[in-house]
Steps between C-alpha positions, in 0.01 A plus 500: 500500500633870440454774686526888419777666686405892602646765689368670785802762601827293546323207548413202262197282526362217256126449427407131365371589139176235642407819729524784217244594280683799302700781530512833402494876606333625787194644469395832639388379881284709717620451905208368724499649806571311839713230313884395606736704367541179267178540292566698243162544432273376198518574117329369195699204329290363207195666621476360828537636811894327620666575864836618463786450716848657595687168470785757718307600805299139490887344519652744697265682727830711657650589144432850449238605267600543169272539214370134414661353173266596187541090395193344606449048479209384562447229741256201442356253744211280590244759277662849713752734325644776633820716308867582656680750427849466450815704393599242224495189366820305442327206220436135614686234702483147546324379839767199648267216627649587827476838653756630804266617812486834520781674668399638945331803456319519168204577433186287572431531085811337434519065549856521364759523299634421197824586306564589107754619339484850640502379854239478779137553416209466772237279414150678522215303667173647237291342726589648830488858282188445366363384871600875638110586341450351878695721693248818323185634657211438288 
């Protein structure tokens, strides 16, 4: 399986392609207010109504806050999507069957890690992104 490797800052992280419905340019997003600091807010992607969020502040709550990346993938699983931005992306990887356990002290989002040719790259868990809709009033 391959993955997409994408920058957030100085940081690398892989999606598995299996999560990703497309990519593309962020869309103009409107901020909703009372959200974390890691909702962008919501745009218009295809004509529907998509949550965006700041793959930086989601990853690094303490980093400080720099203008999200204007690269937005959008992330698919069991029937939800919901769009990251990120600063760029860095074209595909292969997955190893085998994938290093995350290293102490990263993020809940990441289950681990995996290594390409450019080095280090944190292994994004979609589904534990996508289940943040939870942590959101109604």
């Amino acid at each position: 399986m391959d993955a997409v490797a994408v920058r957030l800052g100085d940081a690398r992280y892989a999606i598995p392609m299996a999560d990703l419905a497309e990519v593309g340019r962020a869309p103009l997003t409107s901020r909703v207010p009372g959200t974390p600091r890691w909702v962008a807010g919501v745009g218009n992607w295809r004509g529907r109504v998509l949550a965006v969020l700041d793959g930086r502040a989601l990853l690094d709550p303490t980093a400080y806050a720099a203008p999200p990346g204007d690269r937005l993938v959008v992330l698919a699983k069991d029937g939800v999507t919901v769009g990251l931005l990120v600063d760029r992306l860095d074209g595909t990887t292969p997955l190893p069957e085998a994938v290093e356990p995350a290293p102490p002290g990263a993020a809940d989002l990441v289950v681990g890690t995996v290594i390409d040719d450019e080095g280090p790259l944190g292994l994004l868990d979609v589904g534990a992104i996508i289940g943040l809709r939870h942590r959101l009033a109604a």
